[in-house]
ZAVEX-993472 format. One line per field, with one value per residue (C-alpha): residue number from 0; residue in three letters; x, y, z. Coordinates in pm, 1 decimal. Layout:
<sites>
seq <- [NUM|...];
type <- [Ala|...];
c1 <- [X|...];
c2 <- [Y|...];
c3 <- [Z|...];
</sites>
This chain:
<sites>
seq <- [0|1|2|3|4|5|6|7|8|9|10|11|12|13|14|15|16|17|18|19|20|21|22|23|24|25|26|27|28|29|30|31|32|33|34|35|36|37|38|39|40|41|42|43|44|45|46|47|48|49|50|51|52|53|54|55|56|57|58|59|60|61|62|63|64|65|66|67|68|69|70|71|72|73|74|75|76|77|78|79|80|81|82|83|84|85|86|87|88|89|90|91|92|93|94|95|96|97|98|99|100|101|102|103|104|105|106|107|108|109|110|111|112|113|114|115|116|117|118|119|120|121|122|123|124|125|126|127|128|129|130|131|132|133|134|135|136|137|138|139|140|141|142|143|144|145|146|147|148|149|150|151|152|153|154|155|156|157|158|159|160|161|162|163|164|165|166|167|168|169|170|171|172|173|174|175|176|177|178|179|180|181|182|183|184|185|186|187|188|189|190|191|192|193|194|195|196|197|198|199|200|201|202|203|204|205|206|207|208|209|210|211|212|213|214];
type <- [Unk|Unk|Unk|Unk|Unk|Unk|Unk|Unk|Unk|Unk|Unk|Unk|Unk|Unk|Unk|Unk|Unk|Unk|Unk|Unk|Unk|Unk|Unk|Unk|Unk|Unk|Unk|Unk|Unk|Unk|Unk|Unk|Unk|Unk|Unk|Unk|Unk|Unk|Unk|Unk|Unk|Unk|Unk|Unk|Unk|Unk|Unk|Unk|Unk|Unk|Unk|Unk|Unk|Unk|Unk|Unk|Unk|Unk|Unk|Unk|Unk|Unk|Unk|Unk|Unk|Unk|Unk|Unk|Unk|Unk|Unk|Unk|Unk|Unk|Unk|Unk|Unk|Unk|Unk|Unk|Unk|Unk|Unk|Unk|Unk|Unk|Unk|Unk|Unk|Unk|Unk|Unk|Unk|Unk|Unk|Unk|Unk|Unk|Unk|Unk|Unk|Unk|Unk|Unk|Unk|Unk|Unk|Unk|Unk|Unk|Unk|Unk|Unk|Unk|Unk|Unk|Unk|Unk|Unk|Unk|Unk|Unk|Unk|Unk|Unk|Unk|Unk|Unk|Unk|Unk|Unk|Unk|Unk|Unk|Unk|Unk|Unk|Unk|Unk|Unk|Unk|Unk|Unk|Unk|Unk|Unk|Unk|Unk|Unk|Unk|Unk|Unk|Unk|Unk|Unk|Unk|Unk|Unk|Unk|Unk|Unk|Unk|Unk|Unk|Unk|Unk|Unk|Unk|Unk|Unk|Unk|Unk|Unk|Unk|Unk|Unk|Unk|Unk|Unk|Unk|Unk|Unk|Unk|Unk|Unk|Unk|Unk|Unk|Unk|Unk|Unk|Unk|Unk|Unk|Unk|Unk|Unk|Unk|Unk|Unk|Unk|Unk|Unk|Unk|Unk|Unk|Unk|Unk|Unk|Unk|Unk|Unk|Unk|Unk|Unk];
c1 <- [4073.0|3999.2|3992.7|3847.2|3532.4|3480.0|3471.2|3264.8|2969.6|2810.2|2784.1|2604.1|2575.1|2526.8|2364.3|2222.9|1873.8|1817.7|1937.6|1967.6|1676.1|1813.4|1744.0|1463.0|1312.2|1561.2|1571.5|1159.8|1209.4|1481.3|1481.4|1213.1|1551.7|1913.0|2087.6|1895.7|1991.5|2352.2|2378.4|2225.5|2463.1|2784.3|2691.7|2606.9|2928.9|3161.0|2979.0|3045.6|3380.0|3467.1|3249.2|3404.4|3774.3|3738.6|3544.7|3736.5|4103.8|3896.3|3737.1|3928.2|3888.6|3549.6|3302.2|3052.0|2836.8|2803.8|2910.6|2584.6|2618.9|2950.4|2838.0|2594.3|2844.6|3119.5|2847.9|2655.1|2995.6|3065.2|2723.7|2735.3|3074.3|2891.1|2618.9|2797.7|3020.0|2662.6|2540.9|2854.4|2866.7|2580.4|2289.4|1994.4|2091.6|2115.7|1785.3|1586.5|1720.3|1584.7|1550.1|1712.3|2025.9|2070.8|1888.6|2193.2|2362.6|2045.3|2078.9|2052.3|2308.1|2558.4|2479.8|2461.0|2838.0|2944.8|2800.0|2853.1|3197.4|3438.9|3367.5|3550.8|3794.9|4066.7|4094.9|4187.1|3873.2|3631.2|3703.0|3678.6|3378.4|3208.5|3317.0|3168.0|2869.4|2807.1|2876.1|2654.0|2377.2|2440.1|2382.2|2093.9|1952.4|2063.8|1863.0|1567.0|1617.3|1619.9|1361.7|1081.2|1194.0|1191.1|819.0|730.0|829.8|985.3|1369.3|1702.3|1889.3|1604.2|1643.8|1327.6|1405.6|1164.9|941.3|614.0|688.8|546.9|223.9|315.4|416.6|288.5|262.1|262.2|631.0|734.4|463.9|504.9|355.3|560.3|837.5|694.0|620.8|934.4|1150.4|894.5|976.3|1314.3|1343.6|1113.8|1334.0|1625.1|1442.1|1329.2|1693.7|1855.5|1609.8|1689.9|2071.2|2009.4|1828.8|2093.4|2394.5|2136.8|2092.6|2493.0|2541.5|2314.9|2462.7|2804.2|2730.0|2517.3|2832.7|3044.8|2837.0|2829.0|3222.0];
c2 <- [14199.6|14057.0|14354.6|14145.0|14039.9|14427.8|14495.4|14175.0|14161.2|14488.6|14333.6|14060.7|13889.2|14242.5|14440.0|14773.8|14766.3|14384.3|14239.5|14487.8|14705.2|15014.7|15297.5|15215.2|15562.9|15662.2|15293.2|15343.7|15682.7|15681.0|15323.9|15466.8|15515.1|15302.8|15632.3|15798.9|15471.1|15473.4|15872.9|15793.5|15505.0|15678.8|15981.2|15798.2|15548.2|15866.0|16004.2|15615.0|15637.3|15938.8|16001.9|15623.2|15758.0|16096.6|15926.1|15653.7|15873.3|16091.3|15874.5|15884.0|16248.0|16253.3|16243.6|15988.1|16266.4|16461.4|16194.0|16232.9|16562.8|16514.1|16244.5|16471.6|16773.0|16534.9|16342.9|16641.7|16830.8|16542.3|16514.0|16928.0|16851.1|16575.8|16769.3|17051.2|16820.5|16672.5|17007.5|17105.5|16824.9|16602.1|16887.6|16617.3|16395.7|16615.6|16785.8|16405.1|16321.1|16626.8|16634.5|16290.6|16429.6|16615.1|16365.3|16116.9|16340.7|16135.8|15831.4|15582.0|15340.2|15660.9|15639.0|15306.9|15227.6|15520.7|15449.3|15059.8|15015.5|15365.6|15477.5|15161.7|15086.8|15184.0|15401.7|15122.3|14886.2|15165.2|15278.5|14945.3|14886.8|15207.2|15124.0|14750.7|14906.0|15145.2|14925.7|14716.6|14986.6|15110.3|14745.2|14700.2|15064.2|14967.1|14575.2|14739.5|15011.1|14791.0|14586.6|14868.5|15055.2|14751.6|14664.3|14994.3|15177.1|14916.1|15101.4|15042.7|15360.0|15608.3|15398.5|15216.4|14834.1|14766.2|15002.2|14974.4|14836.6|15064.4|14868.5|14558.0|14778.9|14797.3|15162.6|15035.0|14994.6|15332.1|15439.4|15425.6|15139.5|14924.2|15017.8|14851.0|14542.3|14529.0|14517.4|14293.1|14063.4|14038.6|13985.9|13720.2|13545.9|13606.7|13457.9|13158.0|13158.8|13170.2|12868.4|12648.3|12733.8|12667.9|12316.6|12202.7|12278.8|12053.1|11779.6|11797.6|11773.2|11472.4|11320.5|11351.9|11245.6|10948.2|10790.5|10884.3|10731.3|10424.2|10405.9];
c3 <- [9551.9|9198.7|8963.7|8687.1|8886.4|9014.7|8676.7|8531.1|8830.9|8690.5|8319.1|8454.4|8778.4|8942.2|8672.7|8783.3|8550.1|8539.7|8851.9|9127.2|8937.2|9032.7|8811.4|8662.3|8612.9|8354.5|8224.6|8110.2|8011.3|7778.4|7609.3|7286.1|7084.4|7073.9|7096.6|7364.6|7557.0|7445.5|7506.9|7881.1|7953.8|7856.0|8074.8|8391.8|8336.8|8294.1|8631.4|8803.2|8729.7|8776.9|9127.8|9222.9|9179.5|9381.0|9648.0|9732.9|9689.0|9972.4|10141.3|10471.7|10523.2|10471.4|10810.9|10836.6|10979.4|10624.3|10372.3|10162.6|10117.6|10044.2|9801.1|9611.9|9581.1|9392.9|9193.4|9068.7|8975.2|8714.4|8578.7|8541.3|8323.4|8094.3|8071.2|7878.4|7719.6|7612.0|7490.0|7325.4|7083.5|7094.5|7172.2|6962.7|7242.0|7529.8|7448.6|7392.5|7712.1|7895.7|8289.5|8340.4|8217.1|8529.0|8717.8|8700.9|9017.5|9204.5|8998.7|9299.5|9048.3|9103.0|9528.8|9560.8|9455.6|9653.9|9956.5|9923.6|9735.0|9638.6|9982.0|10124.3|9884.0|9731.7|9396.3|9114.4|9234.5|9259.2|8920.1|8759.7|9002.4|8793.8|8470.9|8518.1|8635.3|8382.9|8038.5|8267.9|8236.2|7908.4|7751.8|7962.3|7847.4|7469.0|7519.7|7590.9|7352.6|7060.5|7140.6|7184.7|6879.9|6662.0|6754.4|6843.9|6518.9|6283.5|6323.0|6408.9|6525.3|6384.9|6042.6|5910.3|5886.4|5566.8|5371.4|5486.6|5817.2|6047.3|5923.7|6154.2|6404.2|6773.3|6863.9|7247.8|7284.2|7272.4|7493.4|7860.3|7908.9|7630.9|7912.3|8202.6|7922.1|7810.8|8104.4|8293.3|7996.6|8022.0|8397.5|8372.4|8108.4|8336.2|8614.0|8456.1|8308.8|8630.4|8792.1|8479.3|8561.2|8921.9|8850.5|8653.5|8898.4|9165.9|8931.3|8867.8|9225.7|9276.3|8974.4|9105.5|9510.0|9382.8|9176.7|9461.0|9682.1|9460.4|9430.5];
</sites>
């Protein structure tokens, strides 16, 4: 098993908010401010990784009768332990974040790559598989982020880009709403990325079958 592709397929091919759209309830809420994104990402990566490790060390003594619950007791322990962590030295954070801090032990990101990967492999994949996964999510979360507070309230990181700014601004992107607009946005210029991509690699292959052909 590749390592370096476990690790690389959650930045992009397989990213969690983007591609696979998984977690998209936190992904909405969060994403009015860079840090609220960056505080959310760094807790549910340290839960990936550290959920992914236990999991797959344990995974052959666990019964495929009561693996969820299973599942749930590992993954809430490590989002109880970056939740004080949280408290204890970024409280602003931890309280903006509110109920989806805890909500990460049902993060289906978090149960998706235990049921589908650290519960069938072994230890050094499943970690890497977490870790690509959640830098995967935190950039996503971050994207988004700065795109709804820059049109939303004119800032970068709570910090007012120009005086007068919040003039030009458009109050809608860090209401719910500006959310849904904003990641509907960027999937659609992923999508139309990905068929431009696609038509390309066709007219490549016709290219290179017609001078074959012709040799």
């Amino acid at each position: 098993m590749n390592i370096i592709s476990e690790f690389t397929k959650g930045i992009i091919k397989e990213n969690p908010s983007l591609v696979l759209l998984l977690g998209l309830c936190p992904t909405l809420a969060v994403t009015t401010g860079i840090e609220n994104a960056i505080g959310m990402g760094l807790a549910s990566t340290f839960v990936l990784v550290c959920s992914n490790a236990i999991l797959s060390i344990i995974r052959n003594f666990i019964p495929n009768e009561i693996r969820i619950p299973i599942f749930i007791t590992i993954i809430a322990t490590f989002v109880t332990v970056v939740k004080f962590i949280m408290y204890a030295y970024v409280p602003a954070i931890a309280e903006s974040l509110g109920i989806f801090l805890p909500l990460i032990a049902v993060n289906c990101i978090v149960f998706a790559r235990a049921e589908a990967f650290a519960s069938k492999n072994k230890p050094l994949p499943s970690i890497f598989d977490g870790l690509g996964m959640g830098i995967g999510f935190t950039l996503s979360l971050m994207l988004i982020a700065i795109i709804r507070e820059f049109f939303g309230s004119g800032k970068f990181f709570g910090i007012p880009i120009a005086e007068g700014i919040e003039s030009y601004t458009l109050t809608i992107f860090v209401l719910a709403p500006g959310g849904f607009l904003t990641v509907g946005l960027l999937l659609a210029m992923i999508k139309q990325f990905s068929i431009n991509m696609r038509k390309k690699e066709e007219l490549k292959k016709a290219f290179e079958n017609t001078t074959t052909s012709e040799a």
